[in-house]
Backbone as a chain_set.jsonl record, in Angstrom:
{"seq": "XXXXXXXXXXXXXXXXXXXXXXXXXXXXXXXXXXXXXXXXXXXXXXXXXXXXXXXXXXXXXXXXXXXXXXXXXXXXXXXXXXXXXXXXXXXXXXXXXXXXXXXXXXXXXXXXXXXXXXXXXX", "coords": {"N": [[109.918, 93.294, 114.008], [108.472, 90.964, 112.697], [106.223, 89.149, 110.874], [104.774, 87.431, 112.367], [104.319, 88.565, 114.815], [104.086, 91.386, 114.063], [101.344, 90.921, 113.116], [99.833, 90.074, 115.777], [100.391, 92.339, 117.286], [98.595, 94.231, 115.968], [96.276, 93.181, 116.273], [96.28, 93.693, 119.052], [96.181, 96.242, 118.626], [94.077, 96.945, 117.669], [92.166, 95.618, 119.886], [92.622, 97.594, 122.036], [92.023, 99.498, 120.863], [88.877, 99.154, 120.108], [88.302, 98.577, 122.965], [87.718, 101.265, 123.97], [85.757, 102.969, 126.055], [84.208, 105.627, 125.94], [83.755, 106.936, 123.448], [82.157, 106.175, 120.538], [83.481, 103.917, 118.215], [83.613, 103.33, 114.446], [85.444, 100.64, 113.01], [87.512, 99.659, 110.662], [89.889, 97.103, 108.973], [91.987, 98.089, 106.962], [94.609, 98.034, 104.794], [97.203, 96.318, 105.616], [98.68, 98.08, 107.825], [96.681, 99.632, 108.023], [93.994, 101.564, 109.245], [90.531, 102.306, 108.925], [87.931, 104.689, 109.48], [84.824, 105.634, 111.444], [83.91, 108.112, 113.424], [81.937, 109.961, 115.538], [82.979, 112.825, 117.085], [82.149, 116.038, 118.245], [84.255, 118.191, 118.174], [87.566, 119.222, 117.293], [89.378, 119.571, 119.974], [88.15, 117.49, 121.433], [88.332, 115.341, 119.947], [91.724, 114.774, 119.849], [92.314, 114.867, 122.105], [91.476, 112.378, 122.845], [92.64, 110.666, 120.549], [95.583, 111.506, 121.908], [95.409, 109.893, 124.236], [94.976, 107.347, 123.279], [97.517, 106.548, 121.853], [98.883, 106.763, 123.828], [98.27, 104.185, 125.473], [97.915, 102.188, 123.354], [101.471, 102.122, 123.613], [101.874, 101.06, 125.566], [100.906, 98.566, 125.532], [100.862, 95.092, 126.09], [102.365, 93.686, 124.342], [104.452, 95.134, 123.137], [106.03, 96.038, 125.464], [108.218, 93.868, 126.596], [109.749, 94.803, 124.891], [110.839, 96.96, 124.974], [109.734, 99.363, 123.036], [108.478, 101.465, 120.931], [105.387, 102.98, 119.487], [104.745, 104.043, 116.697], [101.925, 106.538, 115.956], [99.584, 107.643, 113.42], [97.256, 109.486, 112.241], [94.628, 110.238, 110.05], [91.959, 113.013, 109.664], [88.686, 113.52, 108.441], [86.41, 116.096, 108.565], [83.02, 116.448, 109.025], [80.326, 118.592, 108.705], [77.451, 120.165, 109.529], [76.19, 121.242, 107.781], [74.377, 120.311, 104.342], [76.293, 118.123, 102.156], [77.284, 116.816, 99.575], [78.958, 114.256, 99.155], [80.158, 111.518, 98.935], [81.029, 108.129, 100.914], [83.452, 106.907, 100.324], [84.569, 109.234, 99.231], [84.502, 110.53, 101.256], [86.514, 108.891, 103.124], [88.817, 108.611, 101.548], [89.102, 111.39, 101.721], [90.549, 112.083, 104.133], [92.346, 109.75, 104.598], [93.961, 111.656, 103.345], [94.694, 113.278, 104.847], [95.791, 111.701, 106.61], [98.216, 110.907, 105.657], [99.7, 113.592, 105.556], [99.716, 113.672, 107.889], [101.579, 111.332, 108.504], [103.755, 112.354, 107.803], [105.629, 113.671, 109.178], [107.495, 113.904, 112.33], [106.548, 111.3, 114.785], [103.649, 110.653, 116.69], [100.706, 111.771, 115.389], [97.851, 113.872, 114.638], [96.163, 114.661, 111.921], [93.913, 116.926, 110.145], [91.758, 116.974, 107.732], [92.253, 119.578, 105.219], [92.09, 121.505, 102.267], [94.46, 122.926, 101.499], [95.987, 121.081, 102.43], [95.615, 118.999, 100.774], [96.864, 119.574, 98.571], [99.266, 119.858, 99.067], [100.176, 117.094, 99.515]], "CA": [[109.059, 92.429, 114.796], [108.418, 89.723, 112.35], [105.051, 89.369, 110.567], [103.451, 87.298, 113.048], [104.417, 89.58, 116.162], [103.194, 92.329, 113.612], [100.185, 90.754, 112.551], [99.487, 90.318, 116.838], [100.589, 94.308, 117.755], [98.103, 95.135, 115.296], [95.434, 92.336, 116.799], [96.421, 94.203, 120.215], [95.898, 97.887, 118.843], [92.484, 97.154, 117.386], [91.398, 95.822, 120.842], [92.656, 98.624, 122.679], [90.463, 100.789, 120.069], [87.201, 98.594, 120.701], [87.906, 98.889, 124.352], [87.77, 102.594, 124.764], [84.149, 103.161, 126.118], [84.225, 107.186, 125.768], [83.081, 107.145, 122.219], [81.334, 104.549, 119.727], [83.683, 104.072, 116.461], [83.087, 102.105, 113.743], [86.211, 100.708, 112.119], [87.28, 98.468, 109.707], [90.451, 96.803, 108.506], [92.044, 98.312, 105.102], [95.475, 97.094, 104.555], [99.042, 96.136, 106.38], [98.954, 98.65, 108.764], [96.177, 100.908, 108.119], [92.497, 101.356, 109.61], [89.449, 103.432, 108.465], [87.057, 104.782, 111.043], [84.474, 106.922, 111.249], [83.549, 108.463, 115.058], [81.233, 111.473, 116.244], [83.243, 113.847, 117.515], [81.798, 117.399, 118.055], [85.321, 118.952, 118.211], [88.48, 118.826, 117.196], [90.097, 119.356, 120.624], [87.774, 116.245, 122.192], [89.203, 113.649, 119.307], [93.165, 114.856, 119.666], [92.632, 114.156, 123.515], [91.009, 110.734, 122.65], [93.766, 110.373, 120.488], [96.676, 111.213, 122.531], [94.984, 108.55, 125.11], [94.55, 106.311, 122.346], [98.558, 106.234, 121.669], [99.472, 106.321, 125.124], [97.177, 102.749, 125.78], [98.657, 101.359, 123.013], [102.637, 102.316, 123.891], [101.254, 99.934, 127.178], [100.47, 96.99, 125.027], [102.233, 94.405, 126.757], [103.711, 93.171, 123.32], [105.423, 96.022, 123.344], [106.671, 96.319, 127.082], [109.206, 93.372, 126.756], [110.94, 95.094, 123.506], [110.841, 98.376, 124.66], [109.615, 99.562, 121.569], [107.311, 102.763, 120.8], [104.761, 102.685, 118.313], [104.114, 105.743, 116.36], [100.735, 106.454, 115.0], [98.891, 108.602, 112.376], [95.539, 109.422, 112.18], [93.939, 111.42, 109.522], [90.729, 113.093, 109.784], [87.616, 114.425, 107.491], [84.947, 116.57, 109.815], [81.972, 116.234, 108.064], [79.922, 119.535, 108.689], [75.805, 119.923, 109.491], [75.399, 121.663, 106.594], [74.426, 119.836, 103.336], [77.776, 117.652, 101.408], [76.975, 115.632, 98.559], [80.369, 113.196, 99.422], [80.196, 109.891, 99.018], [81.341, 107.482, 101.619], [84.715, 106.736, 99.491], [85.162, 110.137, 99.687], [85.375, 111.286, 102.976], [87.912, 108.388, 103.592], [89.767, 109.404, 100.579], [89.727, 112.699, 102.408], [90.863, 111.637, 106.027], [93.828, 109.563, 103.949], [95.138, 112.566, 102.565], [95.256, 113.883, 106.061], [96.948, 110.761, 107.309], [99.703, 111.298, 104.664], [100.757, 114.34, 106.144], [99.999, 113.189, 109.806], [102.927, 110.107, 108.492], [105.529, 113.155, 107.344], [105.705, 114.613, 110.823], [107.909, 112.748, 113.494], [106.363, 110.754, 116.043], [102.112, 110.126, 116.641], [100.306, 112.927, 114.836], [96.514, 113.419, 114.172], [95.75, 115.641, 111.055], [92.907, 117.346, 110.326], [91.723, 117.371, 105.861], [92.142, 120.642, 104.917], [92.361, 121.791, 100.656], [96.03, 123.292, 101.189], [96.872, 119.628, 102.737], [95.594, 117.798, 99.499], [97.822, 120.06, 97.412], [101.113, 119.188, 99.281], [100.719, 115.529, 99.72]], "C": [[108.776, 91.122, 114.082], [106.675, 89.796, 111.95], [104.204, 88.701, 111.516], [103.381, 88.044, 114.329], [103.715, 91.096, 115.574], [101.628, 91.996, 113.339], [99.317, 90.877, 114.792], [99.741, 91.748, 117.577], [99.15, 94.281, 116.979], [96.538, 94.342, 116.081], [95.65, 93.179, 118.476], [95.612, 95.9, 120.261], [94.286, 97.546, 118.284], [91.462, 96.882, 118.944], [91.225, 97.014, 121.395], [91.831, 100.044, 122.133], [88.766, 100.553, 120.41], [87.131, 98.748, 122.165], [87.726, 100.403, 125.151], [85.823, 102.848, 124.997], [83.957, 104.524, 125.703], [83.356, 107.763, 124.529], [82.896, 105.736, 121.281], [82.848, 104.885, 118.481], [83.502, 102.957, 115.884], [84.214, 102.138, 112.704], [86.767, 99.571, 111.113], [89.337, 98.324, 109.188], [91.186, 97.681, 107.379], [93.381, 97.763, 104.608], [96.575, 97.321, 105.751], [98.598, 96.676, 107.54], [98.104, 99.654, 108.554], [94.726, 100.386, 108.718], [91.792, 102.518, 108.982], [88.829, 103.263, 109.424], [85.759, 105.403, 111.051], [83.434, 107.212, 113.098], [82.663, 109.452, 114.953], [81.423, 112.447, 116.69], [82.335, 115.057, 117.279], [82.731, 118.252, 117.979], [86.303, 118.903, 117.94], [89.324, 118.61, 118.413], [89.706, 117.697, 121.253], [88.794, 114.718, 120.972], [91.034, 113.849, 119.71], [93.421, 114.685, 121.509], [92.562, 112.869, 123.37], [92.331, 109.953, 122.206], [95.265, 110.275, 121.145], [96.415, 109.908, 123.959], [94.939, 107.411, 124.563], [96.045, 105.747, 122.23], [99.355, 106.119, 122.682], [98.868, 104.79, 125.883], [98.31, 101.95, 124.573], [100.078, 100.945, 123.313], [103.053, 101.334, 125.279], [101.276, 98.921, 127.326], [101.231, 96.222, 125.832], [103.231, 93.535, 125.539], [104.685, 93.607, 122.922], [106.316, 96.137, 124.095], [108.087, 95.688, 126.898], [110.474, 94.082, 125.664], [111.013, 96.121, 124.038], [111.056, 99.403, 123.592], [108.831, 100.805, 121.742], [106.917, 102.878, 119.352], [103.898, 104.473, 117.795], [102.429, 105.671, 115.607], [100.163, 107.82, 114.549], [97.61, 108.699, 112.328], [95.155, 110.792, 111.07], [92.424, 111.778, 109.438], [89.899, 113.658, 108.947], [86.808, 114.676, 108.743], [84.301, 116.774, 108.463], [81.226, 117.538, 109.475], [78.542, 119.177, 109.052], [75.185, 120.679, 108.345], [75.779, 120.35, 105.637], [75.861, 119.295, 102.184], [77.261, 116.26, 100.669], [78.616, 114.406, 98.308], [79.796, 111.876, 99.868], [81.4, 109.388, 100.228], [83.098, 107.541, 101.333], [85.313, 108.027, 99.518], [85.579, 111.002, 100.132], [86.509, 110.655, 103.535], [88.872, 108.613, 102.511], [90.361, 110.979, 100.932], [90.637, 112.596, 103.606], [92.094, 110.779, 105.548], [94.775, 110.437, 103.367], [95.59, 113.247, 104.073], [96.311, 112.935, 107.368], [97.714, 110.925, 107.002], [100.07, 112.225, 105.196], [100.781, 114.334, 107.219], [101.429, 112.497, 109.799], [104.034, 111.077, 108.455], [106.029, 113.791, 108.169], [106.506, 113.345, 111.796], [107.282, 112.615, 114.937], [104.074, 110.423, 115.744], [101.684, 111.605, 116.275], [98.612, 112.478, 114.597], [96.482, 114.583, 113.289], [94.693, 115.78, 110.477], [92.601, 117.518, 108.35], [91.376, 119.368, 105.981], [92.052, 120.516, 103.033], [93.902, 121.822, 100.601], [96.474, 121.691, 101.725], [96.881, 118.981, 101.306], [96.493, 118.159, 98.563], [99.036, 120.135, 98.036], [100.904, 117.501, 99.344], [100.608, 114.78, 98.375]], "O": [[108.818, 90.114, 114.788], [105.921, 90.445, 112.676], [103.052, 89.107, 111.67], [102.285, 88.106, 114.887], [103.019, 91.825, 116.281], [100.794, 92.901, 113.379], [98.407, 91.671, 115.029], [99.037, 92.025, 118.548], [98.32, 94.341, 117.886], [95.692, 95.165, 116.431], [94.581, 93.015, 119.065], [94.953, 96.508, 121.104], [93.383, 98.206, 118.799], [90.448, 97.521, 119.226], [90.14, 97.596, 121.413], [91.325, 101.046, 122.64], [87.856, 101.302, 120.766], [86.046, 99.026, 122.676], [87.635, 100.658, 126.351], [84.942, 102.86, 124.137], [83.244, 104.462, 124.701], [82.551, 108.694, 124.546], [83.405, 104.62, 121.391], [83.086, 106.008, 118.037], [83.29, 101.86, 116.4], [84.311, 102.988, 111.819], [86.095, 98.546, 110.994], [90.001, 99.356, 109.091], [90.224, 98.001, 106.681], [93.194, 96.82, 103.838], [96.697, 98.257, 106.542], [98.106, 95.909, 108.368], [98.568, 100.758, 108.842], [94.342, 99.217, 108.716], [92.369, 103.529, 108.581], [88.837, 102.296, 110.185], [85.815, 105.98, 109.965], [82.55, 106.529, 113.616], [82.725, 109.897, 113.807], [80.489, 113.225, 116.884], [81.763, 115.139, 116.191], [82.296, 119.364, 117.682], [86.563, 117.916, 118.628], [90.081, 117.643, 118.328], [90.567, 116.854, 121.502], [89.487, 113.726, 121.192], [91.589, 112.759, 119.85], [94.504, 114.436, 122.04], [93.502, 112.159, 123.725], [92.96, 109.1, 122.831], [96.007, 109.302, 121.01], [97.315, 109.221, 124.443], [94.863, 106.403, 125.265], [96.124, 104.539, 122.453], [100.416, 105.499, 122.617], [99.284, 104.543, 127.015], [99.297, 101.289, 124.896], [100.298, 99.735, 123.355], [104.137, 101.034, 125.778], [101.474, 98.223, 128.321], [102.279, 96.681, 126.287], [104.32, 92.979, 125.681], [105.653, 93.01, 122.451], [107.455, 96.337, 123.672], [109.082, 96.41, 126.956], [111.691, 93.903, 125.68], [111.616, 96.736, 123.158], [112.057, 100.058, 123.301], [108.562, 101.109, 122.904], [107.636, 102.886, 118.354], [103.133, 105.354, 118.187], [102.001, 104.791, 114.86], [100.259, 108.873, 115.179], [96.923, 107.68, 112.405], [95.365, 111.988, 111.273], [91.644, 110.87, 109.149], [90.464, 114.651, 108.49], [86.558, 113.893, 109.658], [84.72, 117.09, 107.35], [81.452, 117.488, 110.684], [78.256, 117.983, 108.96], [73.993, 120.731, 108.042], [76.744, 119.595, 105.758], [76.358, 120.153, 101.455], [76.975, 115.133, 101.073], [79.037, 113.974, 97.235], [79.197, 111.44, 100.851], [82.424, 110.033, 100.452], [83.865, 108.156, 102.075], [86.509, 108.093, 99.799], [86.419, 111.874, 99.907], [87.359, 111.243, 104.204], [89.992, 108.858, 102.959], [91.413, 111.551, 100.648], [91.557, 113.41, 103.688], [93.096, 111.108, 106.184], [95.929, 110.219, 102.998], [96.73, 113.651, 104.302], [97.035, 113.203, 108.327], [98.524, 111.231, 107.877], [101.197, 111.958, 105.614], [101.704, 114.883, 107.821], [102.309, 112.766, 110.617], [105.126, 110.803, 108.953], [106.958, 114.553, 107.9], [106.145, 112.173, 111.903], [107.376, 113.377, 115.898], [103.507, 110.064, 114.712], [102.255, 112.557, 116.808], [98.154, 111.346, 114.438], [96.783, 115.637, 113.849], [94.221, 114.702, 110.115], [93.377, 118.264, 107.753], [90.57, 120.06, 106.604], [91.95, 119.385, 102.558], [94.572, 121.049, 99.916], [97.49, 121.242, 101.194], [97.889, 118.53, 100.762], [96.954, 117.339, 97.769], [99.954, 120.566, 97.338], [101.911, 116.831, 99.117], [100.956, 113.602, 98.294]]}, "num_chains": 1, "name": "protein.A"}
């Protein structure tokens, strides 16, 4: 695509994230091609619907349309619990990146969930 057609996909997929009304997130930049997030879910099935709606909206973009292109995406997640977790900010997204990493080693749009056995393969 070319960095400034990449730098506008990516200016496309962040709208299409701010425009989902369904749920609040709050996300932020981090590099090239990555975002940090952090949402509300109560479930895992409600975010991996969100998500597969989330990658079917973008696949829509219209910067896409003319290339007929398909844009894969990764998402890794930390669930943060109601019981008591002395985890710092840094590292719950340090957690939710290890679960992106093996969301990326899978072909096609994946959402993965932090587990322990994940952190010890990736």
């Amino acid at each position: 695509m070319g960095l400034t057609q990449g730098k506008a996909l990516l200016c496309e997929m962040v709208g299409a994230l701010a425009a989902q009304p369904e749920v609040q997130v709050l996300f932020c930049h981090v590099s090239a091609d990555e975002f940090a997030g952090i949402a509300p879910w109560q479930d895992i099935k409600t975010m991996q619907d969100w998500f597969s709606g989330y990658v079917q909206k973008v696949n829509k973009l219209p910067i896409l349309d003319h290339r007929k292109m398909h844009v894969d995406i990764s998402l890794g997640a930390y669930r943060v619990f109601n019981d008591v977790r002395h985890e710092t900010i840094n590292e719950m997204v340090n957690h939710a990146n290890i679960a992106k990493q093996f969301a990326k080693e899978k072909i096609g749009s994946h959402v993965s969930f932090f587990r322990i056995d994940i952190s010890e393969r990736v």
